[in-house]
KOLMIKE-882795 format. One record per residue: x, y, z of N, C-alpha, C, O in turn. Coordinates in steps of 0.001 Angstrom, whole numbers, padded with zeros to 6 digits, always signed. Example, Ala and Ser with C-alpha at 12.3 -4.5 7.8 and 13.67 -1.06 7.14 Angstrom:
BEGIN
+013190-005690+007800+012300-004500+007800+013200-003300+007800+014236-003319+008465/+012850-002250+007080+013670-001060+007140+012900+000030+007870+013409+001138+008039/
This chain:
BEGIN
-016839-007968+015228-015447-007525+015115-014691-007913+016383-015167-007722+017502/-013559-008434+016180-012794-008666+017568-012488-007481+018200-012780-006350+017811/-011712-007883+019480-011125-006695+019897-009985-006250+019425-009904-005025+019330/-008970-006949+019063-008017-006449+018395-007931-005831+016952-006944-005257+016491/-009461-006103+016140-009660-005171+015033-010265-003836+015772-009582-002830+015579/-011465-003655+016608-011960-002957+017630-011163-001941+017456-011437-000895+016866/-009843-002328+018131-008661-001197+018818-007737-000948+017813-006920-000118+018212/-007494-001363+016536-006845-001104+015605-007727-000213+014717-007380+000967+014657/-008681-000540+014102-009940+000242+013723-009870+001875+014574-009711+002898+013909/-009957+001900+015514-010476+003124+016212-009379+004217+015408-009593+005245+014765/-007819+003319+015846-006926+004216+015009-007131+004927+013726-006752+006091+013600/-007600+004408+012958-007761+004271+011371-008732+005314+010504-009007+005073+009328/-009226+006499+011203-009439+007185+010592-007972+008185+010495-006825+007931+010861/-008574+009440+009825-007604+010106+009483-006945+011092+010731-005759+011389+010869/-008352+011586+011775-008339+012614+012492-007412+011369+013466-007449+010145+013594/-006564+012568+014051-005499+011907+015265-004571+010506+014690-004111+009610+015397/-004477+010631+013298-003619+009802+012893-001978+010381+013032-001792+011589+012888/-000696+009377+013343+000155+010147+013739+000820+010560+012384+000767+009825+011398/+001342+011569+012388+002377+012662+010871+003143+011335+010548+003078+011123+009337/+003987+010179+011347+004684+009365+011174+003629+008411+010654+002640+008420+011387/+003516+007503+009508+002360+006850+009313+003623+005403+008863+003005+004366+009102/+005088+005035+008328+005730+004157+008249+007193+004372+009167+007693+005497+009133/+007654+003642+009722+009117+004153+010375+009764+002696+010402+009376+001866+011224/+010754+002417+009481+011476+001631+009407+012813+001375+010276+013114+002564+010170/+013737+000918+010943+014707+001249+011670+015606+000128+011847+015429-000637+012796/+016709-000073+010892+017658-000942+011031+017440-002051+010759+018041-003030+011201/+016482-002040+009938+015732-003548+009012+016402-004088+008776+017165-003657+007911/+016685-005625+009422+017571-006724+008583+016837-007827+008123+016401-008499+009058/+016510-008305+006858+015803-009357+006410+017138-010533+006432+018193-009965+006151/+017276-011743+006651+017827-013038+006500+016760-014490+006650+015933-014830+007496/+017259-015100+005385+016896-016493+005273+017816-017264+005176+018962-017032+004790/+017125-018716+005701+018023-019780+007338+018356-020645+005910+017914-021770+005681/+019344-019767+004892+020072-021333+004204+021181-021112+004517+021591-020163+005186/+021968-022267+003901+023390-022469+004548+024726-022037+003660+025048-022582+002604/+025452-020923+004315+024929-019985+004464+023932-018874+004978+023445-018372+003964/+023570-018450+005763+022266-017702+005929+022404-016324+004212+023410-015954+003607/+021231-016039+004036+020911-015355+003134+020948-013788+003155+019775-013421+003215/+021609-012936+003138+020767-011603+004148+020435-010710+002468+021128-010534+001465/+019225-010377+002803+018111-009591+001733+018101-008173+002093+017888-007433+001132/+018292-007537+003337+018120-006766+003123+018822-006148+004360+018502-006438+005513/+019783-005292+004038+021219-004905+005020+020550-003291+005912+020714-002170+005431/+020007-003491+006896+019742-002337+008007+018933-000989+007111+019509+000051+006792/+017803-001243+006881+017332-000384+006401+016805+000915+007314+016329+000855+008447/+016935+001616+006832+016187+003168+007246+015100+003646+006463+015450+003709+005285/+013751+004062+006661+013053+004464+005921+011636+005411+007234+011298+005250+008407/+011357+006084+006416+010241+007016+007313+009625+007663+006231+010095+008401+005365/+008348+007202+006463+007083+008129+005292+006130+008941+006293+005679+008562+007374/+005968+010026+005708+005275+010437+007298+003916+010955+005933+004051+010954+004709/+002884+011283+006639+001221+010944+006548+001033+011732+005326+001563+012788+005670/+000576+011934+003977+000130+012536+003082+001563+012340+002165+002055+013443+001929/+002054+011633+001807+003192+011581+001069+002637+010267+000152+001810+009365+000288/+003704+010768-000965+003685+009802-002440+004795+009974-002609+005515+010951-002817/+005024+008022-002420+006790+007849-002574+006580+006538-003841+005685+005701-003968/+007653+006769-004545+008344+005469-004706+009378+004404-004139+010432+004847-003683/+009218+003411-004135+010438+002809-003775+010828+001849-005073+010001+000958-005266/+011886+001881-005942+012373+001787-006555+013911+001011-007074+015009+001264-006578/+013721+000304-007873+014864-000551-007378+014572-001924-009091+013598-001963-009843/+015797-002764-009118+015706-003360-010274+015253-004652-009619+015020-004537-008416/+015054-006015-010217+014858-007413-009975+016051-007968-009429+017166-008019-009949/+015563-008504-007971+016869-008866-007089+017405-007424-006112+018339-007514-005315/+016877-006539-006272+017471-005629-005181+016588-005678-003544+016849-004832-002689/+015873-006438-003378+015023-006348-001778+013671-005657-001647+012969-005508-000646/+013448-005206-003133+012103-004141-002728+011045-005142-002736+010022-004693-002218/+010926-006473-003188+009940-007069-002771+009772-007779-001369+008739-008130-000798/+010932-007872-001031+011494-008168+000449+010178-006800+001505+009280-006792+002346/+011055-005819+000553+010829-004745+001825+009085-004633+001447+008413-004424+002457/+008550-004706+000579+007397-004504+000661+006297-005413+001544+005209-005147+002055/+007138-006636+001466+006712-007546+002294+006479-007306+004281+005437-007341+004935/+007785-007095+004696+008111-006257+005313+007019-004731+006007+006528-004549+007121/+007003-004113+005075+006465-002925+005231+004961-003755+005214+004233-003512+006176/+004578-004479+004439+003100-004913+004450+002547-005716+006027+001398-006092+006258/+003586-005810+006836+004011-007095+007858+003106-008374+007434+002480-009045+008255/+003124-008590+006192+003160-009956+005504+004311-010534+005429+004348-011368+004524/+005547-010389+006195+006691-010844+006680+007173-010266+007574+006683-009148+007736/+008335-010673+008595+008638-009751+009672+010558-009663+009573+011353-010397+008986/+010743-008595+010312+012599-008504+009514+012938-009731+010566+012101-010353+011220/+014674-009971+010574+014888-010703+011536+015668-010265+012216+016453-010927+012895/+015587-008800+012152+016295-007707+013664+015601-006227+012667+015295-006115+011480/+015569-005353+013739+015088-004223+013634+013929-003801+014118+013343-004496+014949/+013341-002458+013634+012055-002062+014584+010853-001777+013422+010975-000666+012906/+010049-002343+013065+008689-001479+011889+007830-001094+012797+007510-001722+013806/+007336+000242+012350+006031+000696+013152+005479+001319+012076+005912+002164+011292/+004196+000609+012208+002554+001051+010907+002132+001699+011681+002138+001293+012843/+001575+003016+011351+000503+004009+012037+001115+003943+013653+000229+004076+014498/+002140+003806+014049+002465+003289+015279+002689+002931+016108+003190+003344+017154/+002075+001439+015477+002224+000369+016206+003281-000674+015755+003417-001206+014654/+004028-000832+016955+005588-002078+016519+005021-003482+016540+004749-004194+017506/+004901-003721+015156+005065-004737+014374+005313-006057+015213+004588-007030+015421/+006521-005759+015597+007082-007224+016734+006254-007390+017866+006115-008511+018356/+005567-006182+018436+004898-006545+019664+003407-007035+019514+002731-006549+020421/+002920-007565+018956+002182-007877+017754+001756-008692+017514+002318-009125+016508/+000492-009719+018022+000072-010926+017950-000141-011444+016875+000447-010708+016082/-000673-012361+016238-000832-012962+014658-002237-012198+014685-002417-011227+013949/-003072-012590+015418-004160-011361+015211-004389-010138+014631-004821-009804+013529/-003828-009253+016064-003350-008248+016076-002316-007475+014779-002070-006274+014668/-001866-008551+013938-000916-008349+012962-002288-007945+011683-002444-006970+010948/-003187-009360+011912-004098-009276+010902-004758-008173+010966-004633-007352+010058/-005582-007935+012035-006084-006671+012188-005507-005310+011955-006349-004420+012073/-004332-004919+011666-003347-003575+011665-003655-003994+009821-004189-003160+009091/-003299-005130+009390-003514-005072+007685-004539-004516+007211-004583-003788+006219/-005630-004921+008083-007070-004875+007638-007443-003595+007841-008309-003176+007073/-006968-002749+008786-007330-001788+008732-006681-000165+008607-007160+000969+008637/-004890-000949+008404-004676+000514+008133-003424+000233+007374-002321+000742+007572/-003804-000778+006348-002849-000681+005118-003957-001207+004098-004758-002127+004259/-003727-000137+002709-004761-001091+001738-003288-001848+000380-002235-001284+000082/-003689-002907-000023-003248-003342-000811-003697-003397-002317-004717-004004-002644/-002805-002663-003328-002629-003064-004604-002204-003658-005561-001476-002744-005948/-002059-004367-006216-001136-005745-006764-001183-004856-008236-001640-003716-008310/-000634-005595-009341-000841-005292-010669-001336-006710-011123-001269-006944-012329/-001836-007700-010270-002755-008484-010848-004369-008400-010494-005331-009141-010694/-004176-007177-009897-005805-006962-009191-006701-007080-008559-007451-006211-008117/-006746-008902-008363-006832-009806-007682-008491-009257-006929-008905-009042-005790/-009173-009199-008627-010604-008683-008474-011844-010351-008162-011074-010881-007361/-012491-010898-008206-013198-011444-007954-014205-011813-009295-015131-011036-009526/-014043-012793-010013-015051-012916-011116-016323-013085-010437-016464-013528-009296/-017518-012581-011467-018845-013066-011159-019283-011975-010300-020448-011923-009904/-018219-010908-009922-018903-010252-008538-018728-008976-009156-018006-008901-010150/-019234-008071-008745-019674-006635-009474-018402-005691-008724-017812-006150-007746/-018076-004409-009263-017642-003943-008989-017720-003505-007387-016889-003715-006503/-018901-002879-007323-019274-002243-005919-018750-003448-005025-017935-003086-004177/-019163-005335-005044-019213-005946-004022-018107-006347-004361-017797-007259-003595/-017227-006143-005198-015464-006251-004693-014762-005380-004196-013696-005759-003712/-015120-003844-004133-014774-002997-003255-015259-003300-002191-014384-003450-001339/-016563-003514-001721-017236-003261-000681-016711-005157+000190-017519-005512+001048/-016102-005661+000062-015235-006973+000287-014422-006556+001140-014279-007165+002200/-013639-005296+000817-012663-004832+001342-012610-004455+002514-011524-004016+002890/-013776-004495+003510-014639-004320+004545-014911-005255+005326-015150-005063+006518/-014913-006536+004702-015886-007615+004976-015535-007783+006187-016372-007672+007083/-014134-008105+006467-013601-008626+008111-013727-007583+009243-013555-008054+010367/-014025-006097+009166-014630-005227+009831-015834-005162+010630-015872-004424+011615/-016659-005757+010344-017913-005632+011336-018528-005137+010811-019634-005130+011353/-018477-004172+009158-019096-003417+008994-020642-004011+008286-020667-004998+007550/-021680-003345+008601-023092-003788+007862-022762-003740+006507-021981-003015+005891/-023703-004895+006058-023589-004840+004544-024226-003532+003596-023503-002937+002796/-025464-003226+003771-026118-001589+003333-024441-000854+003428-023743-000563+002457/-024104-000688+004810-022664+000535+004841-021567+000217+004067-020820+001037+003533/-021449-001445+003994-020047-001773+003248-020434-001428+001801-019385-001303+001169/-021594-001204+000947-022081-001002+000178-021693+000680-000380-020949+001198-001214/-022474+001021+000418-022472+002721+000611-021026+003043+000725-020499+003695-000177/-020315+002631+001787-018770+003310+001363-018216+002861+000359-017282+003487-000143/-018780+001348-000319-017641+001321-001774-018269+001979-003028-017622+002080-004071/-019682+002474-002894-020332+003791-003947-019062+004849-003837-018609+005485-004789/-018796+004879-003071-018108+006713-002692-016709+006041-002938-016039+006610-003800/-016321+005292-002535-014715+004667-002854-014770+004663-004613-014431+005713-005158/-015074+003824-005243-015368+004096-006528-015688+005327-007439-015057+005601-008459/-016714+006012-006958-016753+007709-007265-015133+008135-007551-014535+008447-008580/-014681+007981-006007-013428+008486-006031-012137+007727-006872-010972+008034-006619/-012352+007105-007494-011382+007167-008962-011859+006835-010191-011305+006356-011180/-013061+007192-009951-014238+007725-011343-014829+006662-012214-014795+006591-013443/-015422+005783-011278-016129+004885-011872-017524+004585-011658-018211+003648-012066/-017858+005804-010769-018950+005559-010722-020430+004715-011924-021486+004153-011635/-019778+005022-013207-020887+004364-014486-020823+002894-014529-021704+002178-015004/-019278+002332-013788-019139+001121-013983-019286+000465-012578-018408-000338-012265/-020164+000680-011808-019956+000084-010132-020554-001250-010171-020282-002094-009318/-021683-001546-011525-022433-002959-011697-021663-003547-012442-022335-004460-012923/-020787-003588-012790-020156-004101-013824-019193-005427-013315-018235-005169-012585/-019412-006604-013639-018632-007439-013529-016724-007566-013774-016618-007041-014882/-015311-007953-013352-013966-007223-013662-014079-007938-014927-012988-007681-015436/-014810-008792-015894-014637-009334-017240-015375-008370-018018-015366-008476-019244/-015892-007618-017558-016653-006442-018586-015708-005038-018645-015879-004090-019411/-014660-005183-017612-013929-003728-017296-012496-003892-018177-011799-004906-018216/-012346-003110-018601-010370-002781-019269-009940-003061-018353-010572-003146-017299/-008148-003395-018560-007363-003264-017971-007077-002220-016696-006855-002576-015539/-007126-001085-017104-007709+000172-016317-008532+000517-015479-008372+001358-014595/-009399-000068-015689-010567+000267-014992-010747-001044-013651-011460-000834-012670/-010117-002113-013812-009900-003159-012716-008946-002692-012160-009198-002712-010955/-007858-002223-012360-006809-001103-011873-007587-000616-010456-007604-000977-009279/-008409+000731-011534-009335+001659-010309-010180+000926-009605-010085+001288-008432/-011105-000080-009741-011655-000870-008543-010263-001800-007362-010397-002132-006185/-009542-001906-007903-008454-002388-006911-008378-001426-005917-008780-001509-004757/-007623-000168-006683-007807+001005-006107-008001+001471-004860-007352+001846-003884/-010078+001190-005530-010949+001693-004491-011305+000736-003968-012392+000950-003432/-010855-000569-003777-010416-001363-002463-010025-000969-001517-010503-000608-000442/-008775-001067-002091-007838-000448-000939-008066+000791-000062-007721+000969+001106/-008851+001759-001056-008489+002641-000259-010187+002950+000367-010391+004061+000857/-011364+001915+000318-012744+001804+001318-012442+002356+002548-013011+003355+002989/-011227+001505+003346-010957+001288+004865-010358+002454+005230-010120+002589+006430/-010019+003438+004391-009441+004590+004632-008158+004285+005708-008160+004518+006917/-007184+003757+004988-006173+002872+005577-005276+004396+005441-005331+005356+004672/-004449+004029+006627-003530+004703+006986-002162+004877+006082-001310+005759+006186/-002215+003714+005118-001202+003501+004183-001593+003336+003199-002824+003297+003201/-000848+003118+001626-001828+002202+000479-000414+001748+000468+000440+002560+000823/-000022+000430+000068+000910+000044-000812+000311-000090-002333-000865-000430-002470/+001398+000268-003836+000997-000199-004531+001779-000696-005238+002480+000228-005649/+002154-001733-005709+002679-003214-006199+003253-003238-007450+002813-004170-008122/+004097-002537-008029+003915-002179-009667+002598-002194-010231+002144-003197-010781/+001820-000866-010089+000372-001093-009994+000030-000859-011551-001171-000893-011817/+001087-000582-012813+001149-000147-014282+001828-001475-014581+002376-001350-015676/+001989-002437-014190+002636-003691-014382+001680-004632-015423+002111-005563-016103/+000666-004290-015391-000138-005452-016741-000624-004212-016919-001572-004061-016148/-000431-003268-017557-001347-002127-018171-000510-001480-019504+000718-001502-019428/-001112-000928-020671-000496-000046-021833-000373+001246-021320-000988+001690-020351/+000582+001931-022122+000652+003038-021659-000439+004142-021526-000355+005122-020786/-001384+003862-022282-002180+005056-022032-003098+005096-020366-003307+006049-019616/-003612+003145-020206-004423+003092-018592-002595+003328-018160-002496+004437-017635/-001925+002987-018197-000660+003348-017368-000664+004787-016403-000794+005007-015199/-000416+005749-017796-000684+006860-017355-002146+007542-016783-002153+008626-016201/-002847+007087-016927-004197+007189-016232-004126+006701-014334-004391+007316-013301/-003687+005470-014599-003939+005338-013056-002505+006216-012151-002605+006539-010967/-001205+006490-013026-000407+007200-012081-001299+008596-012251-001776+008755-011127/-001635+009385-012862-002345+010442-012762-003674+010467-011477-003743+011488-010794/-004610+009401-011226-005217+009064-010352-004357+009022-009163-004554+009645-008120/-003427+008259-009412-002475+008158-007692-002229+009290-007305-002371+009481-006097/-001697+010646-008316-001597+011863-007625-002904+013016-007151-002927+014008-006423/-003887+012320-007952-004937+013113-007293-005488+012591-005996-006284+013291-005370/-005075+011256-005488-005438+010507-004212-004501+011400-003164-004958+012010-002198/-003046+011351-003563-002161+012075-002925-002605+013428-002874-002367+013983-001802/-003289+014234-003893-003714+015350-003314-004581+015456-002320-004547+016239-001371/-005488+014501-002617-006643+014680-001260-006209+013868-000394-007084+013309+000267/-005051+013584-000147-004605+013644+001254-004097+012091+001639-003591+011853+002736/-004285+011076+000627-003782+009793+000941-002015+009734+000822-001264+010468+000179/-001694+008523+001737-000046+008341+001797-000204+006783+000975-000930+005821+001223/+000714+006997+000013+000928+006099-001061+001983+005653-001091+002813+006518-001371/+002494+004460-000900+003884+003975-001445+003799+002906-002689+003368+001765-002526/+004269+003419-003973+004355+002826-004784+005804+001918-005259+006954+002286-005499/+005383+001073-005262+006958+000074-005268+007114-000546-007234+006402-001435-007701/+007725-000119-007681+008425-000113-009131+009198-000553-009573+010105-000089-008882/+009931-001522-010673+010936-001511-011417+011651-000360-012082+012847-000079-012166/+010215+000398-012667+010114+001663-013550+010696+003171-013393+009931+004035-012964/+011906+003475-013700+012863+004737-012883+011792+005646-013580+011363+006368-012680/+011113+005976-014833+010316+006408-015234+008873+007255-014326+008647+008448-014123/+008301+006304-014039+007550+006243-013040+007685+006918-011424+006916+007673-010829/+009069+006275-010974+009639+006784-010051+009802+008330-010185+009182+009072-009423/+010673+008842-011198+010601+009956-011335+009283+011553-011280+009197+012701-010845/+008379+010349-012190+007387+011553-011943+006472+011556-010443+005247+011676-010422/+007243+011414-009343+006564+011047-007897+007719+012066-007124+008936+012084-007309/+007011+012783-006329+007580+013535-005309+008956+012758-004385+010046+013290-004179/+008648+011778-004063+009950+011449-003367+010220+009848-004100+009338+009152-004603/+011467+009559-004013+011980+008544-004907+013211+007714-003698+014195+008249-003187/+012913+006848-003583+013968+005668-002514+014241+004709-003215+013521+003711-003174/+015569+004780-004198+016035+004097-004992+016429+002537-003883+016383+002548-002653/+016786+001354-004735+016768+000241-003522+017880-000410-004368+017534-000648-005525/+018965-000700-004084+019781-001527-004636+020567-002505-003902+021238-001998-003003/+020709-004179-004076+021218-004879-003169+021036-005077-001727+021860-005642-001008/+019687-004484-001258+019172-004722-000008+019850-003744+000909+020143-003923+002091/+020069-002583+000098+020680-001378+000888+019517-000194-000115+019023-000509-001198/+019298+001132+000583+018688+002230+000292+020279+002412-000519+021321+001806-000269/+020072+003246-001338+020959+003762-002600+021037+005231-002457+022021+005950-002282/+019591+005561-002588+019261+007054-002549+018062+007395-002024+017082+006693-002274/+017950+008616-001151+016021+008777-000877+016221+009933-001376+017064+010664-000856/+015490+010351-002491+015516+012434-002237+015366+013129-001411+015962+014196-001262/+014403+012594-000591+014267+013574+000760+015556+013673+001097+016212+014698+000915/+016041+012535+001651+017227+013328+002215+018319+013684+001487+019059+014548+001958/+018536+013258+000571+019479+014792-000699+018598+016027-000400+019266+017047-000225/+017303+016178-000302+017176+017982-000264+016881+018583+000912+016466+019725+001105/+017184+017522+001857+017549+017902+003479+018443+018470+003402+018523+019641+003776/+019937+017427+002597+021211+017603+002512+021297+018754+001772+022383+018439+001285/+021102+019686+001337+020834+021218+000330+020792+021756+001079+021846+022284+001436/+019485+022027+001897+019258+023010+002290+020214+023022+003882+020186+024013+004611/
């Protein structure tokens, strides 16, 4: 393991993780056409540690921008991001890689599972750039899997699994490294309604035991049944609930 996974890693359990786990601040996304492009006009955003948000928004409003962004699989071109803490800009290409690897997990709605390879050793993948032993990368993706109930299917190749059920090994990818964040990607985006509602039902039992989830949506549907909702329109925040029921009380 390098040192800059080393020292990013150490962060990445849960104990002494900071309450602030995303802090967005005056996000400006622009691309160099002529014209310059601007995607996404001074954003504000703050998720702090055990929260399940949506961010929400139609095709063409910036939320894939911002997810990008928030993933620092892109960087704004003024403003401040800090993951678990650490500012983004100050931030080597390394050092960038290493903060992904270890304290954001990623979910797509294409799954982006691994043919030929079994469940357990596509969770347990999720590890790989860690240092961690293979026996342990093993052993934590048993228990990652458990935890969104697949344990019957951990040998199972993703061509033997439903729609659903490659869902939950994505999942329990992401969430092996016990990442400080999850993004998830329109994660009901190739699914019927019934695995639909299955894996948002799973997302809130993750959120109960204590994971911070940001789920990014087309779906106002979806959005709705989630504790906090950050509508996104035209590369401006629209609405966050939190702060409407700041603004209440």
């Amino acid at each position: 393991m390098s040192a800059a996974h080393a020292s990013l890693a150490a962060a990445s359990g849960r104990d002494g993780a900071p309450d602030v786990v995303l802090e967005l601040r005056d996000v400006v996304k622009e691309y160099l056409t002529d014209p310059p492009t601007r995607v996404l006009h001074g954003i504000d955003l703050v998720v702090e540690r055990g929260e399940l948000v949506a961010i929400v928004g139609p095709s063409g409003s910036g939320k894939s921008t911002l997810l990008n962004i928030i993933g620092t699989l892109d960087l704004p071109t003024s403003g401040t991001v800090r993951v678990a803490g650490h500012d983004v800009s100050t931030l080597s290409d390394e050092d960038l890689s290493a903060l992904r690897s270890t304290q954001i997990g990623f979910v797509f709605q294409q799954f982006f599972l691994l043919s030929g390879m079994t469940s357990i050793d596509n969770v347990a993948d999720g590890l790989l750039y860690r240092g961690v032993p293979r026996r342990l990368r093993r052993a934590r993706a048993a228990e990652a899997l458990e935890r969104v109930g697949l344990t019957h299917r951990m040998h199972h190749n993703p061509e033997k699994l439903s729609g659903g059920e490659r869902q939950r090994v994505a999942i329990a990818r992401a969430l092996v490294g016990e990442p400080a964040l999850v993004l998830a990607d329109e994660p009901t985006g190739n699914l019927d309604s019934a695995s639909s509602a299955s894996i948002m039902a799973l997302l809130h039992e993750l959120h109960a035991g204590g994971s911070t989830i940001l789920v990014i949506t087309h779906d106002h549907e979806i959005a709705a049944s989630l504790p906090r909702r950050v509508a996104v329109r035209d590369g401006r925040i629209e609405h966050d609930s939190a702060l409407a029921l700041e603004t209440v009380r």
